[in-house]
N, C-alpha and C positions, 0 to 999 in steps of 0.2 A: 504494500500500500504506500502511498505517496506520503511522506513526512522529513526529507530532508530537502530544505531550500525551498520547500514550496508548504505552504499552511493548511494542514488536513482537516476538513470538513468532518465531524463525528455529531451524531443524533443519538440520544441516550433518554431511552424512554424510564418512567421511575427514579429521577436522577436525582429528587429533593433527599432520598435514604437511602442510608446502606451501601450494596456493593455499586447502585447507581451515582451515589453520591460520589463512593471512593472512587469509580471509574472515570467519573468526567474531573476528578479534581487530577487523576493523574493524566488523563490526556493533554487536562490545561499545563502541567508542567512543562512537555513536548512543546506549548507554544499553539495548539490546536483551537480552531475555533469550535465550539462547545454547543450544539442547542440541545436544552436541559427540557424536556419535555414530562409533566407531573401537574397534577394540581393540589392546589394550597399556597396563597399569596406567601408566607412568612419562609415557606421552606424555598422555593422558586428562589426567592429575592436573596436569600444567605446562600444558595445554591451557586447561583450569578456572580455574587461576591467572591466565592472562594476562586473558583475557575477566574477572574479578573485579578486579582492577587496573586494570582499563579501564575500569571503570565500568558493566560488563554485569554479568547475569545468568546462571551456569553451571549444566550441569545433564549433566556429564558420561555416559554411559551405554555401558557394553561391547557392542559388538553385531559380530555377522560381517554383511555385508549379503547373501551370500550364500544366511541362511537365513530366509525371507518370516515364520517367526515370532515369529522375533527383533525384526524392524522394525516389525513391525504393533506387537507388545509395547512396545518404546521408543516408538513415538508414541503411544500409548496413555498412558505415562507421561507424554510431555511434556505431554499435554493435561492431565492431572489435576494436575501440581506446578506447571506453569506457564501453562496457558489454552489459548486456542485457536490453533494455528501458522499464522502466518498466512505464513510463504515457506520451503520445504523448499528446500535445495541438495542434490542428488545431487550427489558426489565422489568417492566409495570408489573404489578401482582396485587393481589389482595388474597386473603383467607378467612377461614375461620376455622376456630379450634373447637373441636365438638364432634361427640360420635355423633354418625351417619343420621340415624333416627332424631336428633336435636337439630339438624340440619333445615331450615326452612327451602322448597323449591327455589323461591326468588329467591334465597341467598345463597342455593347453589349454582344458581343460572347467572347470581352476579362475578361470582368468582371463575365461572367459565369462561365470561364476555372479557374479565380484563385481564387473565392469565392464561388464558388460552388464544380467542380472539382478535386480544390486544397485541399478540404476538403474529399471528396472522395478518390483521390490518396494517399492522411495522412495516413487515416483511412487504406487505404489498404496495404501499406507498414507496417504499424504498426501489423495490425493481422496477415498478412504473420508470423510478426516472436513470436507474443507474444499467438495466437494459440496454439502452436505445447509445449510450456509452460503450458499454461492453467494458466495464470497470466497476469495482467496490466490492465489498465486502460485510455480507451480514452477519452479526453475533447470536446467538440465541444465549442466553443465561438460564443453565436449564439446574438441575440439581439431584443427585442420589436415585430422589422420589420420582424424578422422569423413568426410573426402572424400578424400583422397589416401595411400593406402595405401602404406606404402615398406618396405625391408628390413630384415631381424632383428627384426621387430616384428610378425608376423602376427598373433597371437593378440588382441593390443594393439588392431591396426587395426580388425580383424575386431567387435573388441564396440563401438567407437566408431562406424563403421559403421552398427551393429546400434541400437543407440543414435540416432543419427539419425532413420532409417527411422520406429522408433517413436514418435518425436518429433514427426515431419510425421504420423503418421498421431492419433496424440494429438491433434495439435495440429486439425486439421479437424473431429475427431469433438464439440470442444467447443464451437469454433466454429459448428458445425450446432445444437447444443441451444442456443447463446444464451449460453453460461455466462460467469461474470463470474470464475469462476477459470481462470487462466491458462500456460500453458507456454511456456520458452522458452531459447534453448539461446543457450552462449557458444563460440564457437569458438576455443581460446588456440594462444599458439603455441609455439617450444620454452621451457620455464619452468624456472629455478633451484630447485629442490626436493631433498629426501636420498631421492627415490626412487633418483637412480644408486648410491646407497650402500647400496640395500637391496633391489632387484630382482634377482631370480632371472636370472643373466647365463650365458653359458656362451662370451661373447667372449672373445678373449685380453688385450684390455686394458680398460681400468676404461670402462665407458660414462660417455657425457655426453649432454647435448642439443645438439641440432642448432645450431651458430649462424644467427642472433642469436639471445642468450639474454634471456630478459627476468625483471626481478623477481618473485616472486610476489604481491607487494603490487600490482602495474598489473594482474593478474588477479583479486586481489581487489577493484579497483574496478570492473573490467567487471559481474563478480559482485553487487556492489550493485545500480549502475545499472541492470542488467538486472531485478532483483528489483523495483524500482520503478517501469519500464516495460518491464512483460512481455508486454506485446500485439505488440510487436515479436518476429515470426518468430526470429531468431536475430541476435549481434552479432559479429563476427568482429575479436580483438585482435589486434596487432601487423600492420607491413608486412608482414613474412616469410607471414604468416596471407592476406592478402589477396594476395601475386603466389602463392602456393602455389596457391590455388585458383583463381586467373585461369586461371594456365598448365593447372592440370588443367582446366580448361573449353575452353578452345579447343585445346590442345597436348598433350594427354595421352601419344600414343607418342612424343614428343620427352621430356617427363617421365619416362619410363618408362626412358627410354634412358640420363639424365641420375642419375636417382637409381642405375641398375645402377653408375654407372661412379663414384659419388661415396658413395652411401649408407651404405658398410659403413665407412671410413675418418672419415667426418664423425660418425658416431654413438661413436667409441671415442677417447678421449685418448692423448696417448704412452707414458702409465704399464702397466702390468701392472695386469692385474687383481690383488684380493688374494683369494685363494680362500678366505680365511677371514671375508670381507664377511657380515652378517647378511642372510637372505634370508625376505620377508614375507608369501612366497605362502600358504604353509601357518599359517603362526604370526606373531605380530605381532613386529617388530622394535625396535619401541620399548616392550615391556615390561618391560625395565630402562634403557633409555638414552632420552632425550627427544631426537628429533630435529631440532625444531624446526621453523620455515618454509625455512627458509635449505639448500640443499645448498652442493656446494663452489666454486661457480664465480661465487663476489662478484667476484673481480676483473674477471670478462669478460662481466656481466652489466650489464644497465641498466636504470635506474628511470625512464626518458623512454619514451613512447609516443604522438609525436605524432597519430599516427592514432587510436589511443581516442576523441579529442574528435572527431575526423571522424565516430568510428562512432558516438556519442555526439548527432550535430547533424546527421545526413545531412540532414534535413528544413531544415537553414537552409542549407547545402552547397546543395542541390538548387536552392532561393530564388535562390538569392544567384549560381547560376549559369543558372537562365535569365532571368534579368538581366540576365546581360552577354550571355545569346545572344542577348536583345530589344532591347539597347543595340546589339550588332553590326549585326545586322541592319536597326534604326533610321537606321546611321551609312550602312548599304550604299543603303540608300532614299536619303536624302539626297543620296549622293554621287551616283546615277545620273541624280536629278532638276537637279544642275545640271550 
């Protein structure tokens, strides 16, 4: 992707929190012009601020991603204020925490339209105009739950899922034309954000993520790297991320068994919920309070991710170990011959 000498256009849907937040703040360091796409005046406007202080370019814009007019609209704009986008991040999301059966239709249908949907309308406002170019690069920020579905979280699972599917199937169709624009997804894993502080809950005590928890800043460098080499199928962050999907690949109904008997306890802290928590499903949370990248679990969170670099270098990983299996097997020659 274009970022040296020339100022990279990046679109980051969700970007007032979390890994959207940390993502356009480290694009702005790059010097990238930034449109921050989210709604909620307070978080947009400290959003803007940070990517300006960094040395980016903001280009705040309110948008639901829910509704595909909105989106085409905002990218419509960013091309005319700030040029042509050359890496769209899908981000947007919303949830709720609640077994299935506490689940209201309309608020699983809400969480489809802006974690599923809203990933879909990205994607399609973005190829609309990066097409007809024959350049760019789209992100997906997908997570664990894009493959392994666990509890109080169906809705959640359900569009990440969905999301997926779309994704591989995206991802062939362009590859059959040739095309030189590209898709490609991050798989994260449980990440430190003020989603637990503002998700539609209906647990008895305060939700967290899953341990290990990890920074949102090691997701927004997946998020980079991925935007830079995006012919890479998908990049899967954290250990946690990669035995999650081991195990559901070879072990599933031992997973299954494993998550019944663990999953409702590991998702909620000892606190009580506060029932008077801001909830984002319907209206934005952060349109009076800025919530920043950061949720509340700095202490038990970490900003190491040794495996990144693994996900980051498989191609010299891969080298570098048949190597040693042509050195083995060299040493095993040798030793039979004398």
């Amino acid at each position: 992707m274009r970022h040296q000498g020339v100022r990279q256009v990046v679109v980051v849907t969700g970007a007032t929190g979390g890994i959207g937040r940390a993502t356009a703040r480290r694009f702005a360091r790059r010097g990238a012009a930034v449109a921050l796409l989210a709604r909620g005046d307070a978080g947009l406007k400290a959003a803007a601020e940070d990517v300006e202080a960094l040395g980016g370019t903001a280009l705040p814009i309110e948008v639901d991603v829910a509704d595909h007019r909105q989106v085409d609209a905002a990218a419509s704009r960013v091309e005319d204020e700030l040029g042509a986008i050359d890496v769209w991040v899908n981000d947007a999301f919303t949830s709720v925490f609640a077994p299935f059966m506490e689940i209201g239709p309309e608020e699983f249908r809400r969480v489809t339209e802006v974690t599923y949907l809203g990933y879909v309308y990205g994607t399609r406002a973005a190829l609309d105009r990066m097409l007809p170019r024959d350049r760019g690069a789209i992100v997906q920020v997908g997570s664990a739950l894009a493959y392994r579905g666990i509890p109080l979280q169906s809705a959640y699972c359900g569009a990440k899922h969905a999301v997926q599917g779309f994704n591989e199937s995206l991802r062939t169709e362009l590859m059959h034309d040739k095309s030189n624009v590209h898709v490609t997804m991050v798989q994260m894993p449980a990440v430190n954000t003020p989603q637990f502080d503002w998700v539609l809950s209906r647990l008895g005590r305060h939700a967290q993520p899953v341990p290990p928890i990890y920074q949102p800043e090691i997701a927004a460098r997946a998020v980079m790297y991925a935007a830079d080499h995006p012919k890479r199928r998908e990049y899967w962050v954290g250990a946690s991320t990669v035995g999650t999907l081991i195990a559901d690949k070879f072990a599933p109904g031992l997973l299954d068994r494993y998550l019944a008997r663990t999953g409702y306890d590991s998702q909620q802290t000892s606190q009580p919920r506060n029932p008077r928590q801001p909830r984002n499903l319907w209206e934005p949370a952060d349109e009076n309070t800025d919530f920043g990248a950061h949720g509340d679990f700095d202490d038990r969170s970490t900003s190491r991710a040794p495996q990144l670099w693994a996900s980051h270098h498989h191609g010299l990983l891969a080298a570098a170990a048949g190597a040693a299996l042509a050195a083995l097997a060299a040493g095993a020659t040798y030793a039979r011959r004398r």
